[in-house]
Backbone bond lengths (Angstrom), bond angles and torsions (degrees), N, CA, C in turn:
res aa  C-N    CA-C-N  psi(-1)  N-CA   C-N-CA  omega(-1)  CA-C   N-CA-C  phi
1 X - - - 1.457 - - 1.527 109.82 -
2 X 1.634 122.86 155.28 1.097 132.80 172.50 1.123 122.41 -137.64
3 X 1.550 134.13 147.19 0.967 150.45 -173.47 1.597 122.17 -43.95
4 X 1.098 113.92 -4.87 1.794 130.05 -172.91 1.576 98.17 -126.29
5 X 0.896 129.92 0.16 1.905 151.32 175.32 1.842 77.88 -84.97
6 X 1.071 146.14 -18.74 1.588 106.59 -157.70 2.005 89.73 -147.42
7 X 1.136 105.60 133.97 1.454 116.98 159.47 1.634 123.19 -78.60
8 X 1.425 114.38 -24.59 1.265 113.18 -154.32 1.999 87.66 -120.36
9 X 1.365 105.86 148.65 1.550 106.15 171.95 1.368 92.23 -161.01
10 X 2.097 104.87 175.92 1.144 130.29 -145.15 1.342 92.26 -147.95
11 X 1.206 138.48 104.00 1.302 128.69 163.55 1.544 131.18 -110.38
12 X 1.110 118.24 127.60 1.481 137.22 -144.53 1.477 126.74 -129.71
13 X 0.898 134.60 129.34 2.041 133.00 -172.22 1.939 91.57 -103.91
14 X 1.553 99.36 125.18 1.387 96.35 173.81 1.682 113.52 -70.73
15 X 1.228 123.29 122.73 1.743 118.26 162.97 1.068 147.41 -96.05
16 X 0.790 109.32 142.28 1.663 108.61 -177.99 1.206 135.55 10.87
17 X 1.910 80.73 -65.55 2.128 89.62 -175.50 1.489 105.74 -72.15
18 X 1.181 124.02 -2.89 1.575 131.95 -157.25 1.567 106.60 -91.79
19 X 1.426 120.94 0.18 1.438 127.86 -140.67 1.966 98.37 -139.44
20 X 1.747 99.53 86.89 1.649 87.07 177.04 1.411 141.29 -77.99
21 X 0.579 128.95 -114.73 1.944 129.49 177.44 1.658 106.71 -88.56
22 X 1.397 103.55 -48.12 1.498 109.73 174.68 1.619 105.08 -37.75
23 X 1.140 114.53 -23.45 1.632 110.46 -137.40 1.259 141.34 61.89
24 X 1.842 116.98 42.54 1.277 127.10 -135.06 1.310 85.48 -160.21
25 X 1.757 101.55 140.45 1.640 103.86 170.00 1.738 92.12 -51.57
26 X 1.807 113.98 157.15 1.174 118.42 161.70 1.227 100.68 -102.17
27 X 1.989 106.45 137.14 1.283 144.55 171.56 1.716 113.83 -5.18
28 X 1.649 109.69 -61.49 1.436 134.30 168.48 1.581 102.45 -29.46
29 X 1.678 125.69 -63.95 1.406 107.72 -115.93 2.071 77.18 -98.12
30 X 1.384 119.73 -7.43 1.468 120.37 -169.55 2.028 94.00 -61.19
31 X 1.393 127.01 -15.07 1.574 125.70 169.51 1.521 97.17 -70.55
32 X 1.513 115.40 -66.61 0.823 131.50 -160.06 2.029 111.70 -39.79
33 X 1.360 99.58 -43.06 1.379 126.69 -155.72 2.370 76.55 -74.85
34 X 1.533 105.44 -62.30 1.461 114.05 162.76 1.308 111.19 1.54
35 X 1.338 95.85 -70.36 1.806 114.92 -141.42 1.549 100.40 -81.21
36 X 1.173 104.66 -25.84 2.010 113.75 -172.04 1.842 76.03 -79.47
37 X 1.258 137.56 -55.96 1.591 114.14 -155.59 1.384 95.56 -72.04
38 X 1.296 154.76 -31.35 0.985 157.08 -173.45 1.773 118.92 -51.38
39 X 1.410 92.12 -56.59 1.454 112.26 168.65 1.581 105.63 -50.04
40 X 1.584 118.48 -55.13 1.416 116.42 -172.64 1.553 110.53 -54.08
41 X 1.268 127.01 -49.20 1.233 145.14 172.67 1.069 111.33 -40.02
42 X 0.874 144.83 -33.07 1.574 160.00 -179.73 1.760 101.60 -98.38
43 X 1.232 125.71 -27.88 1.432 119.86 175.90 2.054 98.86 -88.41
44 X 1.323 88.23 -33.70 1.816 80.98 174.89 1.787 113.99 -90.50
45 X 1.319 102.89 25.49 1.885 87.53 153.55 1.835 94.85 -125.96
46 X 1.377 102.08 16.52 1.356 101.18 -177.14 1.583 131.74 45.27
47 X 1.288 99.89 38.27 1.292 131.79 150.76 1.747 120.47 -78.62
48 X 0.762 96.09 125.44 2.252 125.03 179.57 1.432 86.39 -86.04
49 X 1.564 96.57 100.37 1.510 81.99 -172.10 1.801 124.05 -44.88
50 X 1.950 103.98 -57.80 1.155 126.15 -178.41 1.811 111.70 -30.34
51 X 1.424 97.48 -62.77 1.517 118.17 -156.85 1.791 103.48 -72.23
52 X 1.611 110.19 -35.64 1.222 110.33 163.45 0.981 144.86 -52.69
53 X 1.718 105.09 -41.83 1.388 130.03 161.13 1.464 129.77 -36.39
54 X 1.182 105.44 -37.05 1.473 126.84 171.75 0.648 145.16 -87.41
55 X 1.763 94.25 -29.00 1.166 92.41 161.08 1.640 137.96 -109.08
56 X 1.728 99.56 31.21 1.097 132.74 150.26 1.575 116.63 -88.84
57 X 0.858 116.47 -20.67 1.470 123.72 -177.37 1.156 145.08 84.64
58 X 1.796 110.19 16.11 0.956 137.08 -170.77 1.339 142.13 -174.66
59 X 1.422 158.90 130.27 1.302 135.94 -154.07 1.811 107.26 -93.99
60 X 1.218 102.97 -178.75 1.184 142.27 164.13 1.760 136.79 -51.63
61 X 1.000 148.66 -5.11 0.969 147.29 -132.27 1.673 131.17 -77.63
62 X 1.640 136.52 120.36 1.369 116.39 -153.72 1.374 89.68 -88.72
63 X 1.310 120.73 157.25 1.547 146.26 -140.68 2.090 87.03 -137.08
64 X 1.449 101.26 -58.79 1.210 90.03 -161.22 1.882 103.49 -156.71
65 X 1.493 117.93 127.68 1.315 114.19 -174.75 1.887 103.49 -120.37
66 X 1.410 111.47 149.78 1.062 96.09 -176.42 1.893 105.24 -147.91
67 X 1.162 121.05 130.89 1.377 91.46 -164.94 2.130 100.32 -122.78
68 X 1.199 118.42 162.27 1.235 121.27 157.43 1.510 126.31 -124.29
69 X 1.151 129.03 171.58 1.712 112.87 -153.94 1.601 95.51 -155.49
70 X 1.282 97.04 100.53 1.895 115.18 -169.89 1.848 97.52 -84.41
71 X 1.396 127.34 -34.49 0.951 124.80 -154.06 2.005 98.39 -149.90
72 X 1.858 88.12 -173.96 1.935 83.37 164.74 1.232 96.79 -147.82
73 X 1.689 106.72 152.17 1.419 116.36 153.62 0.736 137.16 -85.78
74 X 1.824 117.88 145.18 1.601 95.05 -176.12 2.108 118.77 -123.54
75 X 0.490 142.12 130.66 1.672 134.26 150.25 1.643 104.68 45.58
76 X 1.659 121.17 102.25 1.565 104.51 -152.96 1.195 171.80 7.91
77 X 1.561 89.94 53.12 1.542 128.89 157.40 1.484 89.16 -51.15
78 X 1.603 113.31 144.51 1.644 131.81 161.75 1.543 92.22 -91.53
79 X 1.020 121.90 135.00 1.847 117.74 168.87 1.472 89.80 -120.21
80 X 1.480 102.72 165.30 1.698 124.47 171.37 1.760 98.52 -123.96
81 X 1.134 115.81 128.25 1.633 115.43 -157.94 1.866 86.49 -120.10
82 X 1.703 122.73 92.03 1.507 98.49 163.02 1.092 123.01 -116.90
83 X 1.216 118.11 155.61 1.598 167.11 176.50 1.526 114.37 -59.00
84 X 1.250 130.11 93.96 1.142 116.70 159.07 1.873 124.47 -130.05
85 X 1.137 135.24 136.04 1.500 123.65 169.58 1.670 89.33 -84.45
86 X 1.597 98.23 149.44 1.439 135.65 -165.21 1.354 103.11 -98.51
87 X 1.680 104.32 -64.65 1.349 121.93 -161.79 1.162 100.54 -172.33
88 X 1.310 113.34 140.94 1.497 159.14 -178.43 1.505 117.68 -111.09
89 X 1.932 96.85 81.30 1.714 92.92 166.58 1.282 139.13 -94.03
90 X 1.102 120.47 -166.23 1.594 112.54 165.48 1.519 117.78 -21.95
91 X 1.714 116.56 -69.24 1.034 117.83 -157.14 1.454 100.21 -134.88
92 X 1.600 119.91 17.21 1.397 109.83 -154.31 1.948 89.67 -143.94
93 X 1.195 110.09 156.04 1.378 122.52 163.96 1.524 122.01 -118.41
94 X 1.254 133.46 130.15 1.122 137.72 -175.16 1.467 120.78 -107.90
95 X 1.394 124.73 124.17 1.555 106.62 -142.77 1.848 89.55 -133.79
96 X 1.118 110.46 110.70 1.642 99.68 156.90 1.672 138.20 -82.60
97 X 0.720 134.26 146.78 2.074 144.10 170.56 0.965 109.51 -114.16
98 X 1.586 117.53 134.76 1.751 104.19 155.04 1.533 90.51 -138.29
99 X 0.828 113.17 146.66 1.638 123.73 162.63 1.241 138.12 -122.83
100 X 1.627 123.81 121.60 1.245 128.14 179.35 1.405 129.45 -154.01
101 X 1.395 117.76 173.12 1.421 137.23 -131.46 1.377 83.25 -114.08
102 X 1.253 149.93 82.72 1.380 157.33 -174.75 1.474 107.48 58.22
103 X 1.686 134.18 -116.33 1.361 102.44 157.27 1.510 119.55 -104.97
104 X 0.989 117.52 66.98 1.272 128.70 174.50 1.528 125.50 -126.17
105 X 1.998 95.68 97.28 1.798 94.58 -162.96 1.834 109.13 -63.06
106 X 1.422 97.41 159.48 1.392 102.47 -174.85 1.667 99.89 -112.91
107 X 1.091 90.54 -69.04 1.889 100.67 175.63 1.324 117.84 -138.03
108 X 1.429 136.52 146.93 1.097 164.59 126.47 1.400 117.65 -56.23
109 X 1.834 113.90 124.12 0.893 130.23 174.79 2.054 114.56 -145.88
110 X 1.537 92.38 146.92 1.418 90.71 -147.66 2.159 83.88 -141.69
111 X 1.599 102.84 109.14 1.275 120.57 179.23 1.416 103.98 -109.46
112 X 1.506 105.39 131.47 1.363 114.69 150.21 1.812 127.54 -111.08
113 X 1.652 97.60 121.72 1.680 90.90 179.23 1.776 96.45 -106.02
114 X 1.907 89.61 156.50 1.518 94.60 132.64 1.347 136.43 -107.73
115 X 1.460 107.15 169.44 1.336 100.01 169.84 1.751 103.18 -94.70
116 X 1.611 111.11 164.94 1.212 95.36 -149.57 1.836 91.45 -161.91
117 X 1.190 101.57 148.91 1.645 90.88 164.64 1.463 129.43 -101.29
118 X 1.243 124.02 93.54 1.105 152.64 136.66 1.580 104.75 47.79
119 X 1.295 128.24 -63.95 1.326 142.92 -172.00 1.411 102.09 -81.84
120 X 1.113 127.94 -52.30 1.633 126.02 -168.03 1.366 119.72 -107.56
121 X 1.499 115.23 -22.18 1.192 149.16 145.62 1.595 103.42 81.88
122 X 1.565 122.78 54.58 1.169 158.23 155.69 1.333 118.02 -86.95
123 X 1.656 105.75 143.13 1.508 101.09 -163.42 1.298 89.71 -93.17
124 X 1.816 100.24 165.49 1.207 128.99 178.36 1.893 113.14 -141.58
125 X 1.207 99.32 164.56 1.798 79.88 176.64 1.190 119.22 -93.15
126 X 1.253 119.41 178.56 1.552 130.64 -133.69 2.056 86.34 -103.36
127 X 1.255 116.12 101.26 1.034 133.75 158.00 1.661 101.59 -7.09
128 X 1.485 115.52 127.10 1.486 124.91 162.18 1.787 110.01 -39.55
129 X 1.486 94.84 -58.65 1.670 105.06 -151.35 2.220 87.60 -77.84
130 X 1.061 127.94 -22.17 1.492 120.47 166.96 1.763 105.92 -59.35
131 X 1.587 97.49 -62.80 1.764 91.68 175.59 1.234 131.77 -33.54
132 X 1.315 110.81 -33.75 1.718 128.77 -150.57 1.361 82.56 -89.54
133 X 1.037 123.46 -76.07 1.576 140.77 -153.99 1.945 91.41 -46.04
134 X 1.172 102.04 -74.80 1.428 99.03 -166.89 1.785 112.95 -62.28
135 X 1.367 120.77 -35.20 1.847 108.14 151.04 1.321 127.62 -50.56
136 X 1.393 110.34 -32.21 1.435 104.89 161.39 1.068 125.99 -88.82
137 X 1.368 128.21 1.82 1.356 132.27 -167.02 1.677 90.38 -90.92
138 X 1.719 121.87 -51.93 1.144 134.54 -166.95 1.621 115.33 -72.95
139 X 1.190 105.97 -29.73 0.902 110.77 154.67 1.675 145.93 -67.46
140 X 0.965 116.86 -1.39 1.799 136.34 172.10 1.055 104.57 92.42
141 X 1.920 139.69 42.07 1.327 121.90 174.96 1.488 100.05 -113.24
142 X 1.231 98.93 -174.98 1.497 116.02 -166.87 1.228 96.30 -96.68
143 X 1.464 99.46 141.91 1.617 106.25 -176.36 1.568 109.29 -107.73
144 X 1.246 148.85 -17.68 0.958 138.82 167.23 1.999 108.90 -94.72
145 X 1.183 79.51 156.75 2.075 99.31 170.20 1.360 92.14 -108.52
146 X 1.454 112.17 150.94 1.161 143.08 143.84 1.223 142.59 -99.43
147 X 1.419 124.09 95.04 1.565 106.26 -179.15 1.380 106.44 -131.38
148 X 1.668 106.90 138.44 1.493 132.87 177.45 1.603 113.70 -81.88
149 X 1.237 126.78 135.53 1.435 119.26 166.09 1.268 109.49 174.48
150 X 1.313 130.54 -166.13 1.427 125.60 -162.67 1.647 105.60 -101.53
151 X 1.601 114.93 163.33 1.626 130.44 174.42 1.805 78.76 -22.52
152 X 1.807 122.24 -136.49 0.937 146.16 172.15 1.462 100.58 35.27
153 X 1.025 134.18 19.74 1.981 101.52 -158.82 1.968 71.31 -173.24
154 X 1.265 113.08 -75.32 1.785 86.31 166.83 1.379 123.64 -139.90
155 X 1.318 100.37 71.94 1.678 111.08 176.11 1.461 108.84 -87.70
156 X 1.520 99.82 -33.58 2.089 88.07 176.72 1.369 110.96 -76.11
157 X 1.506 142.05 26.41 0.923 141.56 -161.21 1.151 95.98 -117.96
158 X 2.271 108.88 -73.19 1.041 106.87 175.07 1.385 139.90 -60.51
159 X 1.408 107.98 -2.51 1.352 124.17 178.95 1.711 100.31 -71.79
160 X 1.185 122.55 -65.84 1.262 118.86 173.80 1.140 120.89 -37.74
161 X 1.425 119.51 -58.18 1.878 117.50 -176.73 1.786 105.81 -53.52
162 X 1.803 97.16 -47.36 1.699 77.43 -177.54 1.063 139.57 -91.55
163 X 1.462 118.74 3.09 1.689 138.58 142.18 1.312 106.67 -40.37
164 X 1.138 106.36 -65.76 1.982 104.20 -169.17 1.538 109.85 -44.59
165 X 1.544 91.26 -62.48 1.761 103.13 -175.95 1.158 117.23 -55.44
166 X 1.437 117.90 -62.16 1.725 113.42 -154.30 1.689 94.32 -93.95
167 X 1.256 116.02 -42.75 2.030 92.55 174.12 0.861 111.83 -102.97
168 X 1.783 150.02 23.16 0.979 134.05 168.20 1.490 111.58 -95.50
169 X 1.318 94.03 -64.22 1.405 125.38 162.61 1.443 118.60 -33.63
170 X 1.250 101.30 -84.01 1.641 115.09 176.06 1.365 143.53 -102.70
171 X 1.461 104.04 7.94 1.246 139.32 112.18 2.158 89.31 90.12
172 X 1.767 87.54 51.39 1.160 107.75 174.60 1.767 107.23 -90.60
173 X 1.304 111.92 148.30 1.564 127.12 169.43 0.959 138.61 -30.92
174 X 1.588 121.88 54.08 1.799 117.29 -152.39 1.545 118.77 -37.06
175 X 1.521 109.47 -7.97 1.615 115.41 -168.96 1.741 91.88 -83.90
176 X 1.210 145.44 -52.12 1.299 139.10 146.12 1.376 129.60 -32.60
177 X 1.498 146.30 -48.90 1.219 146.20 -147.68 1.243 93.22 -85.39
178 X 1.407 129.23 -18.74 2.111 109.73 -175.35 1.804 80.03 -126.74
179 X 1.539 94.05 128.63 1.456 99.99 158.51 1.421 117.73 -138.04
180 X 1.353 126.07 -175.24 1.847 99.82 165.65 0.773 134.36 -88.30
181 X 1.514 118.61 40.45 2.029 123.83 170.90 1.789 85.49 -73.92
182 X 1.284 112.75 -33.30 1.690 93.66 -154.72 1.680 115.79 -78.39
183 X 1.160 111.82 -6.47 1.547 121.61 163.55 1.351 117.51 -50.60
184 X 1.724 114.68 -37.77 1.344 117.96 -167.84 1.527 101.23 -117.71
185 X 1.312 133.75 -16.10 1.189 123.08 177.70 1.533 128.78 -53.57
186 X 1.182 124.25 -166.90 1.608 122.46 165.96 1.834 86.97 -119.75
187 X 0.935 102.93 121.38 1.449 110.27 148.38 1.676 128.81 -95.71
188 X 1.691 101.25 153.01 1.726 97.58 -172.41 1.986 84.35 -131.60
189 X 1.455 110.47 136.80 1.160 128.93 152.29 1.504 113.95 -127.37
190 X 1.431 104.03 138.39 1.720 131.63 163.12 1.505 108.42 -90.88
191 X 1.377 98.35 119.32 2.067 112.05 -170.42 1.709 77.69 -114.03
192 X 1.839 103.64 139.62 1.100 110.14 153.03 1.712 117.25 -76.52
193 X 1.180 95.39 -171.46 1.772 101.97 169.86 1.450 138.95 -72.43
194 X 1.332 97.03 -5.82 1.703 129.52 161.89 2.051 111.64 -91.94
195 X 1.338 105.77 16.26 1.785 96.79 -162.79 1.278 124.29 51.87
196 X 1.475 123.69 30.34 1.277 120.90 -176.75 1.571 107.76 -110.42
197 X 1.392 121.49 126.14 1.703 128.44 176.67 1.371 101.35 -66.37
198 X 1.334 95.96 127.43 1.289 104.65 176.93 1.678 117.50 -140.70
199 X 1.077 127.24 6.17 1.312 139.19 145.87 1.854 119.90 -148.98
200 X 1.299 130.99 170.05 1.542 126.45 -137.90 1.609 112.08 -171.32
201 X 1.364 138.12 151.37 0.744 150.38 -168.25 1.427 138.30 174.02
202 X 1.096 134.21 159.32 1.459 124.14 169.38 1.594 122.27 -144.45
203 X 1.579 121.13 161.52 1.434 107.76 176.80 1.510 92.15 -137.65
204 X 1.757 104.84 151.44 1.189 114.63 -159.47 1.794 89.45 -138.20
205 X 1.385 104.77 147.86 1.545 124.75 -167.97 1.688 95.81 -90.54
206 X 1.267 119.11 95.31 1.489 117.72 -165.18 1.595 108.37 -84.40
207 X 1.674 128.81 -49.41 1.550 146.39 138.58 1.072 121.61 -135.57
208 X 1.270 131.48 -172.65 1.539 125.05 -168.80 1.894 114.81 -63.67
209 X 0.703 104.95 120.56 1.877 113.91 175.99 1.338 87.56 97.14
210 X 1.118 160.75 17.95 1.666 146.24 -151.76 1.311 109.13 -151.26
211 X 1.345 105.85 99.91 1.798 112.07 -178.67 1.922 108.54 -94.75
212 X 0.999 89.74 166.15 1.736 93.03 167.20 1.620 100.94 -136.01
213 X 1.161 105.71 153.76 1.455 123.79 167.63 1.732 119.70 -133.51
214 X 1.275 119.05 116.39 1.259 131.77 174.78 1.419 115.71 -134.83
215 X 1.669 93.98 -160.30 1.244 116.52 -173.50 1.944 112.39 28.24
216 X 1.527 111.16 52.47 1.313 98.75 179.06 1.647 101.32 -100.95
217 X 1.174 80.29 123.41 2.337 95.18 170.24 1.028 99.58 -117.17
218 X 1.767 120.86 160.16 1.410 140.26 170.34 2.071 87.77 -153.57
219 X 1.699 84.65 128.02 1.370 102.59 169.58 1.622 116.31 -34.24
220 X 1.213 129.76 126.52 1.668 123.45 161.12 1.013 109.37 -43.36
221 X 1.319 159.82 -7.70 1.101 114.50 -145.27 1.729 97.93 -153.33
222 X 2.107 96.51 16.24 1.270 94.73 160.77 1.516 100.37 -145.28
223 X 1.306 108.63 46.32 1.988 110.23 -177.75 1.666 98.59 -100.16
224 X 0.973 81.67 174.26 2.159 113.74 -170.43 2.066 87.34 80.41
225 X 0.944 133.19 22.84 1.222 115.78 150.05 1.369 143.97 -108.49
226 X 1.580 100.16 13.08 1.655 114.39 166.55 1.351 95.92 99.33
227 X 1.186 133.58 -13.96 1.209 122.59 175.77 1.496 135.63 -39.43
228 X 1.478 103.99 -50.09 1.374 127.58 155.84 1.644 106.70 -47.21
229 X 1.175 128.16 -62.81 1.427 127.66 172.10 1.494 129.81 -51.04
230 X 0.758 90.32 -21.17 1.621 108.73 172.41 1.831 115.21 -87.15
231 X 1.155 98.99 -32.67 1.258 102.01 167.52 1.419 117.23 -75.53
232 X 1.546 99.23 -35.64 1.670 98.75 -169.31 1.367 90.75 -72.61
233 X 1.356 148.85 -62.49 1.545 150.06 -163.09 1.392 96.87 -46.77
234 X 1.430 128.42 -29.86 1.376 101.95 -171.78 1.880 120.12 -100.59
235 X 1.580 94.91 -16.00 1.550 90.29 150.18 1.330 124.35 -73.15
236 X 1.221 118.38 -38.64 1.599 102.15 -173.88 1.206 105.36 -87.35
237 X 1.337 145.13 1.42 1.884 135.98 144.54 1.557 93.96 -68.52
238 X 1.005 158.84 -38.84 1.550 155.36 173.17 1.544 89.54 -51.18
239 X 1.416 139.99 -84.74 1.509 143.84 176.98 1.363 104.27 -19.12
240 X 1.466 120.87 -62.84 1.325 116.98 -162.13 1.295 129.11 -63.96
241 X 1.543 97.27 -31.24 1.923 123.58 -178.30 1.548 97.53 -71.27
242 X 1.238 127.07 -34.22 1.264 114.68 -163.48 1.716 106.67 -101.86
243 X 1.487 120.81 -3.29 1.625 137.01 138.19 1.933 76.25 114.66
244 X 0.892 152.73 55.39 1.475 144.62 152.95 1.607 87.80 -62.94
245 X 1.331 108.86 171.55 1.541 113.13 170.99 1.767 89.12 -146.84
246 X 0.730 142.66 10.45 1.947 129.71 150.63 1.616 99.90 -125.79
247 X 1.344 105.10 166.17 1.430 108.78 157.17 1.276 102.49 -143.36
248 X 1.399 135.43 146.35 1.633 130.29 -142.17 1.892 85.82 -145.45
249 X 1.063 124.94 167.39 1.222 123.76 -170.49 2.025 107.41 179.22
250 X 1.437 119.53 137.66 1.365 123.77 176.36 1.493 102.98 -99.19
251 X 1.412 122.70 98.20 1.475 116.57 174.57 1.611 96.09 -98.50
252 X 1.780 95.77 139.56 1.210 96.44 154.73 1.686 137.38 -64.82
253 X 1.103 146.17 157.50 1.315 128.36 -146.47 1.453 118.31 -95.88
254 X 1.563 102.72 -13.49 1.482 105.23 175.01 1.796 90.53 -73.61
255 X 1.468 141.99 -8.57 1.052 117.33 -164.76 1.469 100.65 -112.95
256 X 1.187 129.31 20.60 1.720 134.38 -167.42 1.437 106.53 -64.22
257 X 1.582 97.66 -67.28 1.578 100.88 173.55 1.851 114.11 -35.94
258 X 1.127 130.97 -47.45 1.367 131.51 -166.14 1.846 103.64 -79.02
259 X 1.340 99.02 -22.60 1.855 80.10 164.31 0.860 111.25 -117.32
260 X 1.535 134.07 14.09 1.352 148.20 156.64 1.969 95.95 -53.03
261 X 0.942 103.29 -45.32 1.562 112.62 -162.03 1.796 104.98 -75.18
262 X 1.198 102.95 -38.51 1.716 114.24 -175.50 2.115 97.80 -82.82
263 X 1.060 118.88 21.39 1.268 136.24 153.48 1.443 104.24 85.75
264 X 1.454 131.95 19.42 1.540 140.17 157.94 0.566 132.46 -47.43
265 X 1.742 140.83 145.89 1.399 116.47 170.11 1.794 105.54 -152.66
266 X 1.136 82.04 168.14 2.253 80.42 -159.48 1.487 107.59 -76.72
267 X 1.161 101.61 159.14 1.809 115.17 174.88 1.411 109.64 -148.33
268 X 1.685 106.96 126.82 1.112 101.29 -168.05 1.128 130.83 86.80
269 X 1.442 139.71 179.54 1.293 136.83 -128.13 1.941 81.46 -135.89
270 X 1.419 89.62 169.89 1.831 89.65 -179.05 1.231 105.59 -96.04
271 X 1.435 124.19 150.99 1.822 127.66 -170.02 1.729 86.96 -136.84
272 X 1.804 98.65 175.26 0.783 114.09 -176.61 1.512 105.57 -110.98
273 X 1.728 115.85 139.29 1.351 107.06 179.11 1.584 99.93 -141.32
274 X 1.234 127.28 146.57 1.540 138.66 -167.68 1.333 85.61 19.87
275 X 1.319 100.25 86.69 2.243 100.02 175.29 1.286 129.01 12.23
276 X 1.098 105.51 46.65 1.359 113.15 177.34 1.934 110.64 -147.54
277 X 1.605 106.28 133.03 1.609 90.46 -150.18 1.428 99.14 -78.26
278 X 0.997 135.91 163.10 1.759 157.31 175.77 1.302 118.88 -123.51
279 X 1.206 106.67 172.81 1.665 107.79 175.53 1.585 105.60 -177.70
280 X 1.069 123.46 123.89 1.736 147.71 -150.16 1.541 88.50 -85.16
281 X 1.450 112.76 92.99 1.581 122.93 156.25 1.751 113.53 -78.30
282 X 1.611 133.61 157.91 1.017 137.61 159.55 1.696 117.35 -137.50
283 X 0.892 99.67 148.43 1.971 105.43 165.22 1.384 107.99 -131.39
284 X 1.302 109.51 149.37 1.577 114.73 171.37 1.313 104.73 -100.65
285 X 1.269 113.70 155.82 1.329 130.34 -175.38 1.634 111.28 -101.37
286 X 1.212 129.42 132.43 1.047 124.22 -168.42 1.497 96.02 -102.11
């Protein structure tokens, strides 16, 4: 296997405890290392795992793991851990790994699940809309939809993403998080391939040329996959179409770097907002 064999990866610092007498990752943790790319794989068709599950109608289950060991790791090695489905049977999934130390494979590992029902834990077949998702996933398409439009059309959506996030999560003031900017805003939601919202946002007409962008959430438990970015690109092409010339935005500060990247940049000093610190980024619109 090679490194252009796989769309999906896992990247990892070998540690300490990971490292036996040999001075060598031990044998054990190369599943272990498995099971973390596995998880990603499931964050890159942007599937929740839990909530997906169900709403496929059934879980997952490994049947059979098997590994081979071309090389060793050692004591902070960077590894690239990828992810690929093989084949998609009746009732079974076929999952490849390879892992390596720049291009230098280390081990090969090769899982088979079923799908299965959950309660009795008998197989069943592998859901249409699971097939689809992961042929298209393997295939180089985009796994989320995007659609822009007003409260009415997807406010029970975004309502959900930003319930989870900002008061569940972070355990902000649900009496704050819905106010009536969102009646008039444009909202943008990302639907996975199951119709499920999975990242969120809105833009608000602040004065003439002067947009705002907030309230952007993306589910925990499928971020670092651009999702969030994708949302932000499609409000601020919404800004541009409608001729704003800034777009101004309150990121919280653990998130600066990430609109640092979407070409933002800070103004001003950091404040505190629903107890949590902020700091007033802007971009101009060309």
């Amino acid at each position: 296997m090679q490194r252009q064999d796989f769309r999906c990866f896992h990247r990892l610092r070998v540690r300490w405890a990971e490292v036996d007498i040999q001075k060598i990752v031990f044998n054990a943790h190369y599943l272990t290392y498995a099971d973390c790319a596995m998880t990603d794989y499931w964050r890159a068709l942007a599937l929740p795992y839990e909530s997906g599950m169900q709403a496929l109608g059934g879980e997952v289950y490994l049947k059979k793991a098997s590994v081979e060991y071309h090389a060793s790791a050692r004591l902070d090695d960077l590894l690239d851990v990828g992810m690929r489905c093989a084949r998609v049977g009746h009732t079974s999934l076929l999952f490849e790994c390879a892992m390596f130390a720049g291009d230098r494979l280390l081990a090969t590992v090769e899982l088979v699940y079923v799908f299965a029902d959950p309660a009795t834990q008998t197989k069943r077949p592998v859901p249409p809309a699971l097939r689809a998702m992961i042929e298209h996933y393997e295939a180089g398409g985009e796994m989320v939809e995007l659609r822009v439009g007003d409260w009415a059309t997807l406010g029970a959506d975004a309502t959900a993403l930003r319930m989870a996030v900002f008061v569940q999560e972070q355990g902000i003031d649900p009496a704050i998080e819905l106010d009536d900017h969102d009646a008039t805003a444009v909202h943008a939601v990302a639907y996975n391939r199951l119709a499920q919202p999975v990242a969120t946002g809105r833009l608000l007409y602040e004065a003439p040329g002067d947009a705002r962008i907030g309230r952007m959430a993306v589910d925990r438990v499928v971020r670092g996959q651009r999702w969030g970015r994708a949302v932000l690109d499609a409000l601020v092409r919404a800004a541009q179409a409608r001729g704003d010339a800034q777009v101004t935005l309150h990121a919280q500060c653990s998130a600066e770097g990430f609109y640092r990247r979407a070409g933002f940049v800070p103004v001003g000093a950091v404040f505190e907002e629903a107890g949590i610190a902020h700091i007033t980024m802007r971009r101009t619109l060309a």
